[in-house]
N, C-alpha and C positions, 0 to 999 in steps of 0.2 A: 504494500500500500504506500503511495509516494507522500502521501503527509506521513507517517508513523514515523516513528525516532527510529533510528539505529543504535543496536546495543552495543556499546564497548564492556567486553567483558577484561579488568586487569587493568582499570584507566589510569591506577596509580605510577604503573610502569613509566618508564621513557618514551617506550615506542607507543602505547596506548597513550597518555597523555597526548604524547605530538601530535598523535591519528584526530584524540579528539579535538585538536587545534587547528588541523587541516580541515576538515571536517566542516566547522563553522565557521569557520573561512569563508567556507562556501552556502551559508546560510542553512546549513543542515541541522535536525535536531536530534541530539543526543542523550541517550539516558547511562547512564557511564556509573559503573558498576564495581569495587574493589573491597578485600577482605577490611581493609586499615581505613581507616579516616583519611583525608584526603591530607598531605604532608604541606609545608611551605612553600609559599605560589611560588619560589624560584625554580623550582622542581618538578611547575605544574605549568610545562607551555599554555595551554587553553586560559590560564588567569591573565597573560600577558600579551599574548600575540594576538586577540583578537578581543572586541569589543561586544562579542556575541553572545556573552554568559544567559543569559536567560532561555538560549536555546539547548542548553544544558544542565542535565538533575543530576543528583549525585545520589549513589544508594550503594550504602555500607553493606554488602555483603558477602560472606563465605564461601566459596564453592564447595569445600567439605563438609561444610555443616548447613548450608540454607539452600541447596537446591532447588530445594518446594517453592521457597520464596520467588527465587529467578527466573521458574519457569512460569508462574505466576503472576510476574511482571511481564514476560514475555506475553502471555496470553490477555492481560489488562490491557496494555500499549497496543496489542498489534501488531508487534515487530516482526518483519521479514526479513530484517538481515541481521546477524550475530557474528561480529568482530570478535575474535577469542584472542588476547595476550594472556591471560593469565596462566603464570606457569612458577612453579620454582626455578629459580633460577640461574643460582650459580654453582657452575663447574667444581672447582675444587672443594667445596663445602659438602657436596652430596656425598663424599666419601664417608662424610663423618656420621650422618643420618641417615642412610639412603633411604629406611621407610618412607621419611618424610615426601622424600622428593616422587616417590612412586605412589603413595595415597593422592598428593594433589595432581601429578603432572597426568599419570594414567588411569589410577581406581577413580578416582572423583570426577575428572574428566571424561574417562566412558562415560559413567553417569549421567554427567550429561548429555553427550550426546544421543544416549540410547533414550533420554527425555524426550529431548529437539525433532528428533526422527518421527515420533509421533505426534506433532505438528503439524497440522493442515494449512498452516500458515506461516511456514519458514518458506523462504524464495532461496536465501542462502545463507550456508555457514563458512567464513573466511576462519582459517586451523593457523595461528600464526608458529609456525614450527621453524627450526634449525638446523642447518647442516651439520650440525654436531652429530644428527644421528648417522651419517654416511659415517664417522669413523676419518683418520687421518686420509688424505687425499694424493693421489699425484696427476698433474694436469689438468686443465679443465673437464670439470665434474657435470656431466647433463643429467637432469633432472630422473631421477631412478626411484624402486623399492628397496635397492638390493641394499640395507642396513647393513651397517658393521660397526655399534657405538663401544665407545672404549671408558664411559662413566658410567655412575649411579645415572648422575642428570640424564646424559645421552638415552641411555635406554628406560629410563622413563618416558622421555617425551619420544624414543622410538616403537613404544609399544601402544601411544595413542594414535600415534600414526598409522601402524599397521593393523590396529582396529577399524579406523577410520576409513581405510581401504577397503576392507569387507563390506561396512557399511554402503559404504558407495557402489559397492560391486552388486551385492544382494537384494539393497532395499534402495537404490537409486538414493541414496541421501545426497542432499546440492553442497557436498563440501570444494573447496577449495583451499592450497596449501599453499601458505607461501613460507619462502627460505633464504630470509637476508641478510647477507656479508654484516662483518662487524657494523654497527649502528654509532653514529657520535652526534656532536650536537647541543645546541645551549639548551639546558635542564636536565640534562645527562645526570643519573645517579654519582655520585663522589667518587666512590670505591673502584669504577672504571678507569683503565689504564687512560685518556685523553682526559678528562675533569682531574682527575688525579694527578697527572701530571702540572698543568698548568698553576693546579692550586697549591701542589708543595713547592711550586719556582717561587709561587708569590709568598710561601710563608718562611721562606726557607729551611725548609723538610727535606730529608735523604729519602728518595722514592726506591723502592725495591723494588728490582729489574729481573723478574724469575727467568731463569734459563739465562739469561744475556738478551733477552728478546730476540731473537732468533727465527721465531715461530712466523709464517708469511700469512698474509690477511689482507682480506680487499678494505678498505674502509669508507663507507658511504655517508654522508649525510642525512639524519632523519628526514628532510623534508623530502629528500627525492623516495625514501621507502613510502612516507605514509603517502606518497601521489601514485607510488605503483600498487600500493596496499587497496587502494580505493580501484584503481583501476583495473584489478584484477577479483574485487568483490562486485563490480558493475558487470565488468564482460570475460572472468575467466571461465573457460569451460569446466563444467562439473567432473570431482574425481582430477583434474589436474594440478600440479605442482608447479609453482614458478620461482624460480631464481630471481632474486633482487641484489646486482651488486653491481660494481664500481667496475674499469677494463684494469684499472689502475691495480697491481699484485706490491706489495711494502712490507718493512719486518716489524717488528710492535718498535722495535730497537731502533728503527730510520723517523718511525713518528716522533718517539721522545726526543730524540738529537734535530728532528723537525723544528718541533716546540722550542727548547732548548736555543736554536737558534733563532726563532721570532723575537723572542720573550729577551734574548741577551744574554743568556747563563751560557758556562761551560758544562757539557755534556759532565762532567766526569767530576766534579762538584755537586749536579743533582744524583745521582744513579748510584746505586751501589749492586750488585750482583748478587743473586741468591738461588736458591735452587730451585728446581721447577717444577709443578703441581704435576702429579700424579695424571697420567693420562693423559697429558696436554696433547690434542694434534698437531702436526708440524704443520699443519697448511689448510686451506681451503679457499678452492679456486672454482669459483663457480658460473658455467655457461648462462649465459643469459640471454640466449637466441631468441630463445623460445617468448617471452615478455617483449623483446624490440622486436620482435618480426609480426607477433601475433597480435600485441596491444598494440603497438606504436608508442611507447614505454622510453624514457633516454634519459641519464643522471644529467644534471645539468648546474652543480654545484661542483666546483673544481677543490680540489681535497686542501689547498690551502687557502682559500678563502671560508671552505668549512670550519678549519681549526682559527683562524681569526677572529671568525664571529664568539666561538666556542671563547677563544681568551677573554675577549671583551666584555661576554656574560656571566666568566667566574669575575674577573675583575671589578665590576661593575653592580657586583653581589657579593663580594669579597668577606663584608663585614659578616652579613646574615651567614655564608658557608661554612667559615672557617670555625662557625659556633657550632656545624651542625657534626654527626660522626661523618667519620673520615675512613672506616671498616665497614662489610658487611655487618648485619645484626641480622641473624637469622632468627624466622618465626616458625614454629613448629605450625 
């Protein structure tokens, strides 16, 4: 239905925040959805980037425990389309819990989708998934099933995936997946290697450089995801996967000496070397034929003008960040 809201599911996230900033951009309305209370607007593109708030509700809820509710909303509103970010999220931490990360990313997330499916009124579910579930990479990686994750996280969010596939196979459900290259960008969580960075230059903090940074990665700009994000919930075909990334292939270790040299610091003053988390993949190089050929889809934010704006907004937020943590804080 073209009045009903679209749901962001996980709008506290980065990437769901930005979406729901892109979003209302475009005069859209949104009903934006997360387990936690919504964090400080520096964190919350949609509070800054656009004048639209009223085209946006917020609703505190849980995917593991208020299901009922969600789908309840869904059925109240009328919603036809369902943005899903919500996921646990990081990498080296799931080592430590894994239940955690396999109750929300798979058991509670089948859950819902095994809800959504009996829906007469879902058009479409957008799976905001990762390449992490491929497992480390070599060469450009076309959009596949064939998993090979090497975390807890990974095969968490690689077993809602291959649920998700069934679904789509069996019951026609209108999923679509998308899988996009590192993410950065002003409102970026702290604990990420780019906010991270910039913000120990400014406070002057020895930033820990796992591996030596080594590890290769596309890095995109949010804004050009949440325009492929949209454009692949409007017209990607059902049951397909799309790749969102950059042509542009860097090592984490050439963005900080990036940064490093914007900002004026000697690399080797900020950084100090540490070991490397458990599982890390060496790479992820992701085809993206498929989105430029099929959408008409093209990044259009060039990676140093991404990281510029990115200084300017820890800088220019300096005071409020540097109060805020500076580490994950995991929630069960």
């Amino acid at each position: 239905m073209s009045n009903a809201p679209v749901l962001v599911l996980g709008s506290n996230s980065f990437s769901g925040a930005s979406f729901c900033a892109h979003m209302l951009g475009q005069g859209k309305k949104i009903v934006a959805a997360s387990r936690s209370l919504e964090p400080i607007d520096a964190l919350l593109p949609y509070k800054w980037k656009h004048n639209h708030q009223s085209n946006l509700q917020f609703k505190q809820l849980d995917l593991n425990h208020q299901l009922d509710k969600i789908i309840s909303l869904v059925k109240r509103e009328k919603i036809s389309q369902v943005y899903n970010f919500a996921a646990q999220s990081m990498v080296g931490q799931s080592w430590e819990f894994p239940e955690h990360w396999f109750m929300t990313n798979a058991v509670s997330t089948i859950k819902l989708h095994n809800a959504l499916r009996q829906l007469d009124t879902l058009d479409k579910y957008i799976h905001i998934s990762t390449p992490e579930v491929y497992g480390s990479c070599k060469g450009l990686v076309p959009e596949h099933r064939k998993y090979h994750p090497s975390t807890p996280y990974a095969v968490s969010r690689a077993a809602a995936d291959m649920s998700l596939h069934t679904f789509s196979d069996v019951y026609d459900f209108p999923v679509v997946f998308t899988r996009a290259a590192n993410v950065f960008g002003e409102g970026q969580q702290l604990y990420r290697i780019i906010p991270r960075t910039i913000l120990y230059i400014l406070l002057g903090k020895k930033l820990p450089l796992h591996g030596g940074g080594h590890s290769t990665r596309s890095f995109i700009h949010i804004d050009d995801v949440s325009h492929a994000t949209q454009l692949i919930g409007d017209s990607g075909n059902n049951g397909e996967i799309y790749h969102i990334s950059t042509q542009r292939m860097i090592t984490i270790r050439a963005i900080v000496e990036m940064l490093c040299e914007m900002m004026n610091v000697p690399f080797e003053k900020v950084c100090e070397v540490t070991d490397d988390r458990l599982g890390k993949d060496a790479a992820y190089l992701l085809d993206t034929k498929k989105i430029r050929t099929e959408l008409s889809w093209e990044d259009k934010i060039e990676l140093e003008n991404g990281l510029q704006r990115t200084i300017d907004w820890v800088s220019n937020n300096l005071n409020t960040l540097s109060k805020q943590p500076l580490e994950y804080i995991h929630k069960a």
